[in-house]
C-alpha positions, 0 to 999 in steps of 0.5 A, a space after each residue: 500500500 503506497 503512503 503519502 509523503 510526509 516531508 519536503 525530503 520526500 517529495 525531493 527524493 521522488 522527483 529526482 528518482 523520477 527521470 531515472 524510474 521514468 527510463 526504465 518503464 514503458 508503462 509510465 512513459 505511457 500514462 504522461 499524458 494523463 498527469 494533471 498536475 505537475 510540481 517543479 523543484 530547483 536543486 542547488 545548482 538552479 536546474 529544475 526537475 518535475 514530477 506528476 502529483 501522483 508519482 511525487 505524492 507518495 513515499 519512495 514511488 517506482 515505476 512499478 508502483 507506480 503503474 500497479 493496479 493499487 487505486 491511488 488517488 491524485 486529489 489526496 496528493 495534491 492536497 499535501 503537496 499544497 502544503 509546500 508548493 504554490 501554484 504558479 499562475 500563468 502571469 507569472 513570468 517563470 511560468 512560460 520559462 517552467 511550461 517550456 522546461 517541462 515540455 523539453 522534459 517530456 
């Protein structure tokens, strides 16, 4: 049964291991277009990474997890993942420079 994160830590561990899990699975690959919210962290060397709310909401995500039959639900997520991100609205001048980086990403 997948938990959902409890830290910032976490949320971090999940979105740098998800390009890596990402290579790896087909099935993930597959079930992008279906993520409906996004989240973008800066490391420190100021590149961004991104992971879909429902891969990044849960503890020590993994492809294989991740596409499992087990119901997860991205409302419950997001609704954490609120708790220590914002929303960039499309006013926001790093708004178009971060929907550019993610699409380069996909």
């Amino acid at each position: 049964m997948s938990n959902i994160v409890a830290t910032p830590a976490q949320v971090v561990a999940n979105i740098k291991r998800f390009p890596a899990e990402l290579d790896k699975s087909a099935d993930l690959q597959s079930r992008l277009a279906y993520a409906r919210a996004w989240y973008a962290h800066r490391d420190e060397n100021g590149d961004w990474h991104f992971g879909p709310s429902k891969f990044i909401g849960y503890r020590n995500m993994t492809a294989a997890e991740y596409v499992n039959e087990d119901p997860r639900d991205g409302r419950h997520t997001e609704r954490k993942l609120a708790t220590w991100f914002a929303e960039l609205h499309e006013s926001d001048p790093l708004h178009d420079d971060l929907s550019d980086q993610l699409t380069t990403f996909l």
